[in-house]
C-alpha positions in Angstrom: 44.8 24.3 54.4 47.4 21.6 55.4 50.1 20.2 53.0 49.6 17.3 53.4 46.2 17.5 52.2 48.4 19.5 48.8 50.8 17.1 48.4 48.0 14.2 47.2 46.6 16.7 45.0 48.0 16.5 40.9 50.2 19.7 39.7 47.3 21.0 37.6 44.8 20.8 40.7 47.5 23.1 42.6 47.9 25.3 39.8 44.0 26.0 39.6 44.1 25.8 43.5 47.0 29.3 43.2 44.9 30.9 40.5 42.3 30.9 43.3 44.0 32.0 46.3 45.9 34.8 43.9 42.4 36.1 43.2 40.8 35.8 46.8 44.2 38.2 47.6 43.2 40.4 45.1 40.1 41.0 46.4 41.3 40.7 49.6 43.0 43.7 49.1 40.5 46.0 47.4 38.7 45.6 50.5 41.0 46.8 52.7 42.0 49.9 50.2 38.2 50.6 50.5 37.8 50.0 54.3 35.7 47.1 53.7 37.4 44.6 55.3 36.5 43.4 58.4 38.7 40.6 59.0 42.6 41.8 58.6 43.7 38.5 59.6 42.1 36.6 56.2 45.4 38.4 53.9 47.8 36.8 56.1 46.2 33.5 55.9 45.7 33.7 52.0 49.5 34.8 51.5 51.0 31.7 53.8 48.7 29.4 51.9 50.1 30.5 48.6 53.6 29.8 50.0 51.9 26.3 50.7 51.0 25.9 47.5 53.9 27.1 45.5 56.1 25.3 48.1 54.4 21.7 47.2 53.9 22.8 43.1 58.7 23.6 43.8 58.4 20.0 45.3 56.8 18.7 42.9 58.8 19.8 39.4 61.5 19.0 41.6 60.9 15.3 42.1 59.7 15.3 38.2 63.3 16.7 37.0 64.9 14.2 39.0 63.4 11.3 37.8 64.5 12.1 34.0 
């Protein structure tokens, strides 16, 4: 996921897009507390592409309480 690719997206879109990511970490994690998980490297991609997201969604109300 790149932010630049975030950053054209609307604030809604991004929110769904966190809901998303929030429950692939969940799950994420019930696999690994179960020994299911193959691929350890997948939570560490999910978490820095919440910071994406949250990062761009900051940007965004940002930008929107300046311009009042």
């Amino acid at each position: 996921m790149k932010v630049a690719d975030l950053r054209g997206k609307s604030a809604e879109a991004l929110g769904e897009e966190l809901v998303a990511l929030r429950r692939e970490q969940f799950n994420l994690r019930m696999q690994q507390a179960t020994g299911e998980l193959a691929q350890v490297h997948e939570h560490g991609r999910v978490r820095k592409n919440i910071a994406r997201v949250k990062t761009v969604l900051s940007e965004l109300q940002r930008a929107a309480g300046e311009d009042k």
